[in-house]
N, C-alpha and C positions, 0 to 999 in steps of 0.2 A: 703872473707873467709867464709867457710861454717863452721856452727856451727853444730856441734855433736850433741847437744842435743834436735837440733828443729828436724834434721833430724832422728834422731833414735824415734823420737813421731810419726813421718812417718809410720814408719815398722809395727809395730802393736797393733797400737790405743792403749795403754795402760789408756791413762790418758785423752782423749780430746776428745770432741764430732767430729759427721760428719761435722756440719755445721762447725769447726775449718781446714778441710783441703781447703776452699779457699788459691789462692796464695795471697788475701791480707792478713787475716789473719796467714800465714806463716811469712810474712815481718814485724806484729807486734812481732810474737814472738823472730825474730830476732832483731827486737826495743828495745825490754823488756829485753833481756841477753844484748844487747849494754849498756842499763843506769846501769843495777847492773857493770859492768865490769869497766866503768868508777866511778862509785861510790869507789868499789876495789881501785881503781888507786887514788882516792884521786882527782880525777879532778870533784869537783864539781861544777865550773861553765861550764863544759860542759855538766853531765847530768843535770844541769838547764836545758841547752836549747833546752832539750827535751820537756819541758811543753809547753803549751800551754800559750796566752798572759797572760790570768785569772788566771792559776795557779801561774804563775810565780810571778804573784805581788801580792799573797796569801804568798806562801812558798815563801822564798827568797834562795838563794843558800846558805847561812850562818847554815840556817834550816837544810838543808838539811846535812852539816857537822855535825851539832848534833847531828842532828839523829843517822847517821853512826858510830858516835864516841860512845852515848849510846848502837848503838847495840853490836858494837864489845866491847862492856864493861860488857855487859849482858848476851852476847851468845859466846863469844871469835873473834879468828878469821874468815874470812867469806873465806868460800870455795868453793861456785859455787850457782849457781842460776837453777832453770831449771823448765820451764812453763809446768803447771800440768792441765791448763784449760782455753778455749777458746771460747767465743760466741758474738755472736748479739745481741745487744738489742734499738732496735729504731734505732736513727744515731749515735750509739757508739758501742765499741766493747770492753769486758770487758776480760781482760786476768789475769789469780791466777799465781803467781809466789812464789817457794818454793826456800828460799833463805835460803840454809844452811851455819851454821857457826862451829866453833870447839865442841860447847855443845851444842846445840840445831839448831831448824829449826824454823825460823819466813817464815810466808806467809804473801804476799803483795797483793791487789787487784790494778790493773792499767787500769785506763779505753783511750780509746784512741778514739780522735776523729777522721773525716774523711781523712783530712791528715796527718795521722798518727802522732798527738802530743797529750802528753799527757794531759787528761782535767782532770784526779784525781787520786790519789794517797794515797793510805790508808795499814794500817798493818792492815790485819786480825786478828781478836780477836781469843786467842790459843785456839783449836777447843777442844771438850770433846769427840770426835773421840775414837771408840774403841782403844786399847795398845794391842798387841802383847798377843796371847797366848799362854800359856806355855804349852804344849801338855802331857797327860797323860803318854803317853810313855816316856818321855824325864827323864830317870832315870837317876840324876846323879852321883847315885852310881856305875851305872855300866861302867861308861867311867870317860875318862880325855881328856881335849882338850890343845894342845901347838901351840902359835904363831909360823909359817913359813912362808917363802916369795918364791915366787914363781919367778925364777929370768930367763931372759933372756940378750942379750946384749942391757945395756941401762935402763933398766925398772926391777923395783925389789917391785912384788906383795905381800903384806901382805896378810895374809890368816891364816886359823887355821886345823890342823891337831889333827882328832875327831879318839881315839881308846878305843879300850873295854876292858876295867881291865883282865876282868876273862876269858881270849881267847889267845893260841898263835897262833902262825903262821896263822894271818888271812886277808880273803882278804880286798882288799882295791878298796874303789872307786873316782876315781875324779869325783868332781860336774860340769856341764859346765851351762855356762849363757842361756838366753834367751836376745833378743837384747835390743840394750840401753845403757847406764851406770847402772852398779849396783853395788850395795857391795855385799861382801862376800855369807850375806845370802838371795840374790835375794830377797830383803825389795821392797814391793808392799802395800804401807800402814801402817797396823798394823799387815802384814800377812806377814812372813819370812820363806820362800819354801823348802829351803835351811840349814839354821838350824835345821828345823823340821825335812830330810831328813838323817842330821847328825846324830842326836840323835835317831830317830827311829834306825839305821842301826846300831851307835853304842851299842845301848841297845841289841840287838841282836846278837853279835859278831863280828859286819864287822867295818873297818873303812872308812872314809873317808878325802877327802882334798877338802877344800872352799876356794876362793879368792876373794881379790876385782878384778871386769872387767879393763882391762885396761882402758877404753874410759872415764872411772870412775877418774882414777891417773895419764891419762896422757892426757887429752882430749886436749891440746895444740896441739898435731899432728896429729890431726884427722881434721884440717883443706886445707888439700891438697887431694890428690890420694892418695887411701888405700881401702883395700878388708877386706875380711874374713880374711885373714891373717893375717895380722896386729889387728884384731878387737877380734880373736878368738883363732885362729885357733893355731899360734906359742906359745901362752901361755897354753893352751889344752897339748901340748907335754910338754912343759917343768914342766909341773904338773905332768904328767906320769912321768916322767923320776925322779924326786921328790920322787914319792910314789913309786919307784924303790929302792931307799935306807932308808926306813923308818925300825928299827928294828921291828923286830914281823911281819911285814910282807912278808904272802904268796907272794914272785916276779912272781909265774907264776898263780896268782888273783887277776891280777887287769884290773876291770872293768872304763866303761866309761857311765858316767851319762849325756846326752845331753837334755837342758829342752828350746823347741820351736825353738828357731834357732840353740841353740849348740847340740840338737835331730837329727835339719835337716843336721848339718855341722859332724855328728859323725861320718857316713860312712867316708869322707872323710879324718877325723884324724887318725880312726881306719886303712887305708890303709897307713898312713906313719908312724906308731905305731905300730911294728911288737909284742911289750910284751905287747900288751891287751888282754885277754882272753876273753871280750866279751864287748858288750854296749849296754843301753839300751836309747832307743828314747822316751822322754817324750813330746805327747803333739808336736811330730814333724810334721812339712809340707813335705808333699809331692808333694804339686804344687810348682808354681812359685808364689815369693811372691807379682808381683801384681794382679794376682788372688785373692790369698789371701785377700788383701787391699779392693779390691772391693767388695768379699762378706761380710767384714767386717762394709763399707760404706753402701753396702744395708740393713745390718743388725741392723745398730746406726739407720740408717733414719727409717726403718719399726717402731723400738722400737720407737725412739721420734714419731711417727703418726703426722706427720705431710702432711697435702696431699694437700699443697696448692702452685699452680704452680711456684710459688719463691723458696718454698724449693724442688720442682722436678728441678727444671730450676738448681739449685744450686748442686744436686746431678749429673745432668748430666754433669755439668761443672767439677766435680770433678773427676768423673770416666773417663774423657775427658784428665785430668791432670795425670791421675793413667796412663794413657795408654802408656804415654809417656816412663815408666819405662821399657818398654817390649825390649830394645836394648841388641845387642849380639855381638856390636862392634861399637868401637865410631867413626868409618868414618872419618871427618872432624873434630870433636869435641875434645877437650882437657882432657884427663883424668881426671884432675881436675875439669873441669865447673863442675857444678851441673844442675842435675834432681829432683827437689822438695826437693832440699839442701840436697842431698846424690851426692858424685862426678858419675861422668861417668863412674869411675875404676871401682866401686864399684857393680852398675848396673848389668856391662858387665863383671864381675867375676860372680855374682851370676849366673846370666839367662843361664851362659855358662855351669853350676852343674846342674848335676842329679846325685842327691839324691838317687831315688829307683837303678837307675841303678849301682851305686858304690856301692847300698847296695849289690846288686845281685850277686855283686862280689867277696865278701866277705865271710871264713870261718868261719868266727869267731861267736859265740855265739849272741844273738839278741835279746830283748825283746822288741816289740812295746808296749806302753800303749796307750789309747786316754780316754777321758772324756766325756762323751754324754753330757753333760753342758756348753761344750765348746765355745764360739761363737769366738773363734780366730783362731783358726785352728778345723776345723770340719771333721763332720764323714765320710768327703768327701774326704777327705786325708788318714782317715784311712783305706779306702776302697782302695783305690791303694795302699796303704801299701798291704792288704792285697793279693790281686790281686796278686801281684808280686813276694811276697816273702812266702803266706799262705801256700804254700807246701815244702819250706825245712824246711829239716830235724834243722838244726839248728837255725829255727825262734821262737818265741812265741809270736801270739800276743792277745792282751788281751784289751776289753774294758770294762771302768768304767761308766753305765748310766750316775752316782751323781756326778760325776766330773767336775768341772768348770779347768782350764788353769792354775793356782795354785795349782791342785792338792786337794782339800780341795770336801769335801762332800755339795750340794746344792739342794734346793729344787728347783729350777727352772737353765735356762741359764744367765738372767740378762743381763747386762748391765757392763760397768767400776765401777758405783757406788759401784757394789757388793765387789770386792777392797779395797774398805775402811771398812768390816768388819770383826774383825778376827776371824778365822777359819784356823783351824792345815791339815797339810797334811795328808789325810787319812789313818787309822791307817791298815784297810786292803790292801790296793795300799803299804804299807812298808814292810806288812807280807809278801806279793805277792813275792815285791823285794829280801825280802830275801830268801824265800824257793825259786826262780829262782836262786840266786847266789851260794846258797850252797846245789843246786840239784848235785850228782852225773852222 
């Protein structure tokens, strides 16, 4: 069974160093969601027997029920697990796992030895990590937000539909993800992209609709063959079709917000979405995303300065690994096997898309943004962005120096660490947004 959550750490690097895409270190992370899962289930003399001898006759399995029984006493229910960091260190390998429950998130440190058992086992002490900031724009007098669900057959997305008090007839925007599991407000830390995008937009007159990701509420099926479609793309329209009956709204103003992969995937919605008036690409790729991955991979390895022939040796192996991704039809291969625990469907759907070329196709309104701060998708995309589409009439593209991939204003490009501090979606990149939406 391919796990969703190791393979969407895959896409792009959000949370894990370079030295974390070894395939051993993938098989711990699939270790590390196996023992929460059984924990889940209540079978804990089977994640006993995850430990190693030494642990084992440390903690005993009894422990281990207490523990589980304290947590879900403390934090509620437990809801998913999903490894947020990954490294070497001597002959052990140390993986952080953020194990969410119904009120809170405890993080776990799991160290594992060579054959993959585990030698220790600890709760991170709750970090004093920045919280979430509340961004100057974010007036709540001038809006109101209501719970909706964003429903297809089978799957029914909670979400919040954000509108502006003192506006009628105005346009509306659906927000699209970036890859992974996320909620509503694409929460990257203490930093919520998504929210921020609400309330700017709605302080200004425009509304929007946010949801949780499927891969997020229903990650049970995301263990076989499945594409964009199923990840993205079906949910994407049936939001549109949503903010089609919203009162107060403009029906022939509504826009499409695609942020990294739902930027890359918007051409493509926007052509089976005949009532979008336009969309804007946030932060989209224009290459192929193992391109991507490996400028990504050169980019973690230069940061960490590491120049010693184990960690070149280790980078070459990885880009060795990245390469594999480049298929455009599974041959022999089963649409479900896995490719660095992403199925073969998935692959061979993406690589088959072009992006700029569906964009080119397209009448509908456009605005490209990118971030010079970006190290996830660079200015290397934005350049064939602009290449391709910088002379219709109907494009605009626009870039941000101070922009990092969140959208948020930085002094430099950074690293993932930078993630963990919070920082509001830029307030000019919303003003932008808006006088583009409600240009004549």
């Amino acid at each position: 069974m391919i796990n969703m959550k190791k393979a969407t750490l895959l896409i792009f690097l959000l949370f894990i160093t370079t030295a974390s895409f070894s395939q051993g270190m993938l098989n711990l992370f699939g270790r590390a969601n196996d023992f929460f899962d059984l924990m889940d289930k209540q079978k804990f003399a089977e994640a006993h027997a995850f430990f190693d001898a030494n642990l084992q006759t440390k903690v005993p399995a009894t422990e281990l029920q207490k523990l589980w029984g304290e947590l879900n006493s403390r934090y509620g229910k437990f809801e998913s697990a999903a490894t947020v960091q990954g490294k070497a260190q001597g002959e052990y390998f140390t993986v952080v796992i953020d194990a969410k429950f119904a009120n809170d998130t405890q993080s776990f440190i799991m160290g594992f030895d060579k054959t993959e058992k585990i030698a220790g086992f600890f709760l991170r002490p709750k970090s004093t990590a920045a919280v979430y900031l509340n961004p100057a724009y974010a007036d709540t007098t001038l809006y109101s937000e209501k719970e909706i669900y964003v429903k297809t057959p089978g799957h029914s997305l909670v979400g919040l539909l954000t509108t502006p008090k003192k506006a009628a007839n105005y346009p509306i925007v659906v927000l699209v993800h970036g890859s992974g599991p996320s909620d509503m407000d694409e929460t990257v830390g203490p930093n919520k992209p998504f929210k921020d995008l609400a309330a700017g937009l709605a302080a200004n007159g425009i509304a929007s609709i946010r949801y949780v990701k499927r891969t997020m509420i229903y990650s049970g099926e995301f263990g076989g063959a499945f594409t964009v479609k199923e990840e993205t793309i079906d949910d994407a329209q049936a939001a549109v079709a949503l903010a089609e009956t919203v009162p107060g709204a403009d029906k022939k103003q509504i826009y499409l917000f695609g942020h990294s992969l739902g930027g890359m995937l918007t051409p493509k919605i926007a052509a089976l979405t005949p009532s979008l008036k336009g969309l804007i690409l946030a932060e989209a790729p224009a290459r192929k995303f193992t391109d991507l991955m490996v400028e990504q991979n050169n980019y973690m390895f230069a940061a960490a300065k590491d120049t010693t022939q184990a960690g070149k040796k280790q980078l070459a192996d990885v880009i060795k690994e990245l390469d594999r991704t480049r298929i455009t039809q599974a041959g022999t291969m089963k649409p479900d096997s896995s490719i660095l625990g992403i199925p073969v469907s998935y692959w061979v759907d993406l690589n088959n898309y072009n992006q700029v070329d569906a964009a080119k196709k397209l009448n509908k309104r456009m605005l490209i943004i990118q971030g010079g701060n970006d190290f996830q998708v660079s200015q290397a995309d934005f350049d064939i962005w602009t290449a391709a589409l910088g002379k219709k009439n109907n494009v605009t593209l626009k870039s941000y120096p101070d922009l990092n991939h969140l959208l948020s204003s930085q002094l430099e490009k950074g690293t993932v660490a930078q993630y963990q501090q919070a920082a509001s979606v830029s307030q000019p990149l919303i003003n932008d947004i808006v006088a583009w939406i409600k240009q004549k």
